[in-house]
Each structure stands twice: as structure tokens, then as C-alpha cells.
C-alpha positions in Angstrom: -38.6 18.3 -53.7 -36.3 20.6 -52.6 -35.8 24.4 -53.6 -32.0 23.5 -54.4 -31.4 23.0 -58.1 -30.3 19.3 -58.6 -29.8 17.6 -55.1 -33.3 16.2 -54.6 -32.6 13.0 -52.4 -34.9 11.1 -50.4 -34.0 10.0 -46.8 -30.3 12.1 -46.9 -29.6 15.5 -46.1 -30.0 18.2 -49.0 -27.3 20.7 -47.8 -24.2 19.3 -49.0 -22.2 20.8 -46.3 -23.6 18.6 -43.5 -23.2 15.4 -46.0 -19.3 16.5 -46.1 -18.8 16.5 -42.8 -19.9 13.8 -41.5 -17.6 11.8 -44.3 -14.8 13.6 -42.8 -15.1 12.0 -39.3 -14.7 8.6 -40.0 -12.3 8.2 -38.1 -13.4 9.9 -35.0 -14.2 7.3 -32.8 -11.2 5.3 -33.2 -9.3 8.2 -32.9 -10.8 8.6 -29.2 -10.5 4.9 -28.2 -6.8 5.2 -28.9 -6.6 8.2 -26.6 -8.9 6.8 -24.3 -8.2 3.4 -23.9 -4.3 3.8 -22.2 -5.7 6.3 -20.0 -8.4 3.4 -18.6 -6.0 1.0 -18.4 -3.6 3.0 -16.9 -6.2 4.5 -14.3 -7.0 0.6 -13.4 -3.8 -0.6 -13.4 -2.8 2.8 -10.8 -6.2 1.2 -8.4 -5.1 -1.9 -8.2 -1.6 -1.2 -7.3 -2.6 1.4 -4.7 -4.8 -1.7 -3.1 -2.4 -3.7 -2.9 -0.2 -1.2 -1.2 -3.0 -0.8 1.0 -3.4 -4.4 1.6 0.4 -5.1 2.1 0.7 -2.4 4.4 -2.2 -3.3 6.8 -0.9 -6.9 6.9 2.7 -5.7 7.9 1.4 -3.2 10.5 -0.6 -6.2 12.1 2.5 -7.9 11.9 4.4 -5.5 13.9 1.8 -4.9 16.1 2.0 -8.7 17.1 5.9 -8.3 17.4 6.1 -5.4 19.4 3.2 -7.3 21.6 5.3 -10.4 21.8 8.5 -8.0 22.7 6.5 -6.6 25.6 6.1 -10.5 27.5 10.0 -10.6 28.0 10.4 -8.8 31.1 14.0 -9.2 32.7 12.7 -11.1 35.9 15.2 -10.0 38.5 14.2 -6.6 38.0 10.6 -7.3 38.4 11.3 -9.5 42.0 13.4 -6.4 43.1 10.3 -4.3 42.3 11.2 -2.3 38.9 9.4 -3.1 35.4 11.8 -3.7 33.0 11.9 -5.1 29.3 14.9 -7.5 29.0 16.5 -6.0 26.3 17.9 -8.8 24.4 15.4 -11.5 24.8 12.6 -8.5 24.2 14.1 -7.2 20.4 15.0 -10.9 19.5 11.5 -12.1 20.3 9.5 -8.5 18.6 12.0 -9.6 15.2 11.0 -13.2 15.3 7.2 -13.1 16.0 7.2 -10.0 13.3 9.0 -12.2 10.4 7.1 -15.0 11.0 3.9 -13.3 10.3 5.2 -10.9 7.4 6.7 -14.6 5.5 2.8 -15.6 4.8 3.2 -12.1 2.0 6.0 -13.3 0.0 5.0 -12.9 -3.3 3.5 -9.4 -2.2 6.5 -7.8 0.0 10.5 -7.9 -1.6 13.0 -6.4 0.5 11.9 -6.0 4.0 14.1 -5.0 7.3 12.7 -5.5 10.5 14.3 -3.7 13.4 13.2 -3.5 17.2 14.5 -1.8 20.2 13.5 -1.9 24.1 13.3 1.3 25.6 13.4 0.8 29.6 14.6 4.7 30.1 12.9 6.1 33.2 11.7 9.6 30.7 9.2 7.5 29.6 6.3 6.4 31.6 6.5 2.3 31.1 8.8 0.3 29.0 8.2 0.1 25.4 9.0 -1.7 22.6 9.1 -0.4 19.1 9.1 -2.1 16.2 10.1 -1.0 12.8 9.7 -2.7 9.2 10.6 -1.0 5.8 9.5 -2.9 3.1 8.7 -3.2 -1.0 5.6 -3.7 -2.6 5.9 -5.4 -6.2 4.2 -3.2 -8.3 2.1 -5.3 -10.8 0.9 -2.6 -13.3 2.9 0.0 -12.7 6.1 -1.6 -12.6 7.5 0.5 -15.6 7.2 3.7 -14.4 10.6 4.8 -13.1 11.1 4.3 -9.7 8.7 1.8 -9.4 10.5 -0.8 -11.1 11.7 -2.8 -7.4 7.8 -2.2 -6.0 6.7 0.6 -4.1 8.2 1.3 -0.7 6.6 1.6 2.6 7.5 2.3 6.1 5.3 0.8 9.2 6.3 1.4 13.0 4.2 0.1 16.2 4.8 0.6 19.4 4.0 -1.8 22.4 4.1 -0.7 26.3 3.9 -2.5 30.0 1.0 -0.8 31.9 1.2 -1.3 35.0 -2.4 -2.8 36.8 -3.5 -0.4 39.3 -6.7 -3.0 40.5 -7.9 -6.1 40.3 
């Protein structure tokens, strides 16, 4: 029995102030899921884009690593037979480009849009010949694709650089 005149109740709160508010949150929780819920998928939608940026661009680097490695084998004989170490230009870019869109055609549903450029630099500032290779590329955005500026994927940039050492001993 309680000391309140005429709100006896067995198993409920007496106080009616505690019995009114919990009738006034009923709908709390959905309130929160529907805040909530966009923000989760949101959040997942943001990691799994961001992996697959990370992804695509690992591939492509290893891509251009193998070009600029491939560049580096087309050394302008004549050069080499008179004594100097030289990268023959042509045949070096053409062969970095090829060898580096071969292996970046395996990603095509992941990459859109992607330039590859090379150049041979034989100039005697720098220590040994070098060839860099350069790829900008798109990464389709799966999730995120409505976001503005995000709509043609996300882009990247990836550069590599390969050099003739020359062997000192055998």
C-alpha cells in the first residue's frame, strides 16, 4: 500500500511522473536508428571505397614499377659499344607504356580513365639513366559515387622511377 491516496498498483511505479515519461518516449529508439543508421552505412560505404583506392593504387604502382623496369632493358647499343650508358629513348618510353598497360588492363572494372606517360632521361646531371613512369588514373567509386566530385571515381596519381646502375664487381 502506498502513502499516495488512490494510486495503489502492484508491480508499476506509484509516482505518476515516472509512468508519464516513459509513455512519452515511444518513439525514442526509432528516432535514433533513423539518425544512426545513414551514418553506419555511410561510414561503411566511405571504408570500402578508401580500400579500394588503396587496392587500385598499389596495383597501378606495381604496374609502373614493372614499366619503368622494362624501360630501363632498352639501352641504345651503339652507345654502350662506344663506352657510354645510355637509354634509347624511343624504344625505352614505348616499351615503359606497353609493359605498364598491359598490366594495369587486368583492373578494368576498377580503374576508368587512365594516362600513362614515360620519359628517358639520359642527361649527364643525373648519375645513371632513368626512366620515369607516370599513370593518372580514376577509381569508380562504388558507395560514394553521389557525393559531388566523386561521381567519375576518385582520382589518383602514381609515378616510379627505374635507373641503370652501373656493376662495379663481379
Amino acid at each position: 500500500m502506498s502513502l499516495f491516496r488512490g494510486r495503489a498498483k502492484l508491480g508499476r511505479s506509484t509516482r505518476p511522473g515516472l509512468q508519464a515519461f516513459s509513455k512519452s518516449e515511444d518513439g525514442a529508439v526509432l528516432a535514433l536508428v533513423a539518425v544512426f543508421l545513414p551514418v553506419a552505412v555511410l561510414t561503411v560505404g566511405m571504408v570500402l571505397d578508401l580500400g579500394m583506392v588503396y587496392f587500385a593504387k598499389r596495383a597501378v604502382q606495381g604496374a609502373c614499377d614493372l614499366g619503368a623496369l622494362a624501360g630501363v632493358i632498352e639501352l641504345d647499343w651503339e652507345a654502350l659499344a662506344a663506352g657510354e650508358v645510355r637509354i634509347d629513348p624511343a624504344m625505352g618510353e614505348a616499351k615503359a607504356v606497353q609493359v605498364t598497360n598491359e598490366n594495369i588492363g587486368a583492373l578494368g572494372n576498377v580503374v576508368r580513365d587512365f594516362s600513362i606517360s614515360a620519359r628517358v632521361f639520359n642527361t649527364p646531371d643525373r648519375e645513371e639513366p632513368t626512366v620515369r613512369v607516370e599513370c593518372c588514373f580514376k577509381v569508380r567509386a562504388h558507395f560514394l559515387g553521389f557525393l559531388p566530385g566523386l561521381g567519375q571515381g576518385i582520382p589518383c596519381f602514381v609515378s616510379s622511377e627505374g635507373s641503370v646502375v652501373r656493376r662495379t664487381k663481379w
